[in-house]
C-alpha positions in Angstrom: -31.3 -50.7 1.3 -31.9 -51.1 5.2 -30.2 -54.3 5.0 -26.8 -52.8 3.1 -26.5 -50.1 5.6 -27.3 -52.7 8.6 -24.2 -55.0 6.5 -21.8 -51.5 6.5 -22.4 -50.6 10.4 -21.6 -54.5 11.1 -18.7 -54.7 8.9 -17.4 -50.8 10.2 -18.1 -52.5 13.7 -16.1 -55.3 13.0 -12.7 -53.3 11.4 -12.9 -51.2 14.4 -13.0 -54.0 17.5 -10.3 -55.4 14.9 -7.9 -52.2 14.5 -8.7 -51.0 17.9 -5.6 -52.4 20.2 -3.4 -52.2 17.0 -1.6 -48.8 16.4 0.0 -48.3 13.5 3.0 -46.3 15.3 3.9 -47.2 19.0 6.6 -44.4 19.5 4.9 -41.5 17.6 1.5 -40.3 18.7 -1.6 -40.3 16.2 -1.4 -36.9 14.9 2.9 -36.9 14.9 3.1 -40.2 12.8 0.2 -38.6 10.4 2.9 -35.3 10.0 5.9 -37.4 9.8 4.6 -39.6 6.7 3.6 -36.1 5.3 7.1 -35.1 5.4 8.3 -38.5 4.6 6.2 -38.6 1.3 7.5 -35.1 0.5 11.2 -36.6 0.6 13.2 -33.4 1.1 10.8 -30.8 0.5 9.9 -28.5 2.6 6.3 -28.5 3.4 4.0 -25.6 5.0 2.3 -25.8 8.0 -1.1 -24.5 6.5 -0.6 -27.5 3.9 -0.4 -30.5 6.7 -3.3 -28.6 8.4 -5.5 -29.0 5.0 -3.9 -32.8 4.2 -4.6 -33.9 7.5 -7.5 -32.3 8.8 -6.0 -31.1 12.1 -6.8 -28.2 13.7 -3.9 -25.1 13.4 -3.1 -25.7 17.0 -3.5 -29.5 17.0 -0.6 -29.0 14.0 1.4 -26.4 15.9 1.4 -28.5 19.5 2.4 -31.7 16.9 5.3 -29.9 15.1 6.5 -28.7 18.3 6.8 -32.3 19.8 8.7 -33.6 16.9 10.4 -30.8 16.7 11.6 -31.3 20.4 12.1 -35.0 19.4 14.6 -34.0 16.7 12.7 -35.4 13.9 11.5 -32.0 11.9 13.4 -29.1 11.5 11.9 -25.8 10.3 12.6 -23.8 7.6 12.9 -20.3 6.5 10.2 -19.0 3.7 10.9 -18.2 0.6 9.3 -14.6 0.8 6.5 -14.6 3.1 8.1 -15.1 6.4 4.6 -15.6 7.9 4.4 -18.9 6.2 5.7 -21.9 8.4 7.6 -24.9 6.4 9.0 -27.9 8.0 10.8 -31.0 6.7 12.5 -34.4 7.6 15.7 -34.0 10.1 17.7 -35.6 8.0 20.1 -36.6 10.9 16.9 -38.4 12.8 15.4 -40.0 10.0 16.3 -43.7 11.9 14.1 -43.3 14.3 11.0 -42.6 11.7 12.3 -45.3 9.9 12.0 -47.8 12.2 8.6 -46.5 13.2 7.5 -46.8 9.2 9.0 -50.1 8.6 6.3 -51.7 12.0 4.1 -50.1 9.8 4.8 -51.3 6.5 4.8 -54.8 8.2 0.9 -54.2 9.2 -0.2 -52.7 6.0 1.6 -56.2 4.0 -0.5 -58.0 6.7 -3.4 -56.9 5.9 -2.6 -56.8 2.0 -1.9 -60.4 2.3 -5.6 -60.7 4.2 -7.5 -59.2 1.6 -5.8 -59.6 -1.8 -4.0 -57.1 -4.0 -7.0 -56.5 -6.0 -9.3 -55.4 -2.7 -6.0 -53.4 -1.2 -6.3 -51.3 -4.1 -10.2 -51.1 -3.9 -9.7 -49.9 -0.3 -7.4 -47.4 -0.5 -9.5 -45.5 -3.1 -12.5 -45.8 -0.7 -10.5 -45.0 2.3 -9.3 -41.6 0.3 -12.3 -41.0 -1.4 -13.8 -40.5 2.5 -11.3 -38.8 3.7 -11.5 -35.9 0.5 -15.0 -35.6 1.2 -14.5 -34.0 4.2 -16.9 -35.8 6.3 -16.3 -36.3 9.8 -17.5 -39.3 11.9 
């Protein structure tokens, strides 16, 4: 078993040299491009703040400071609750989508990259290790 766990640490090492000087998203920070596909995927429904916190696995004020920049950028608007007006939702500025767009379609181009690298078959074997981590809740 030493000898698979010596193979994982080498091949973790490896994606991480690799993926290092390469961001997914040049114009957005980390944490704003990780909201802004959130919204993206939710096409024009509103989503709650307490929900990106629990999909993304921000901190509240990591979320908050994030929201505030795109919000400042023009690319999220708020919206009113439905009800509780203590719940926070956001969604897409409709009128500022461009500039996301643009951002997504860079990354598009680097996820078909590395599709092409490893195969359709392996894409699809990576993604459902990639998000079977990241539902686990453990933190490197």
């Amino acid at each position: 078993m030493e000898k698979t766990y010596l193979a994982l640490i080498r091949a973790w090492v490896s994606l991480s040299s690799m993926l290092k000087n390469t961001r997914f998203t040049k114009e957005l920070s980390y944490n704003e491009a990780t909201v802004m596909l959130l919204l993206y995927e939710a096409q024009d429904k509103p989503v709650s703040i307490k929900e990106i916190t629990n999909l993304t696995h921000m901190l509240k004020s990591q979320v908050n400071r994030t929201i505030n920049a795109l919000e400042e950028k023009g690319l999220l608007e708020r919206c009113p609750s439905q009800g509780d007006r203590r719940i926070g939702y956001v969604r897409l500025c409709k009128d500022n989508v461009e500039l996301f767009l643009q951002v997504h379609s860079a990354s598009m181009e680097i996820a078909r990259q590395i599709s092409d690298i490893i195969g359709p078959e392996d894409t699809v074997h990576f993604i459902r290790i990639a998000d079977k981590m990241a539902r686990s809740g453990y933190h490197l």
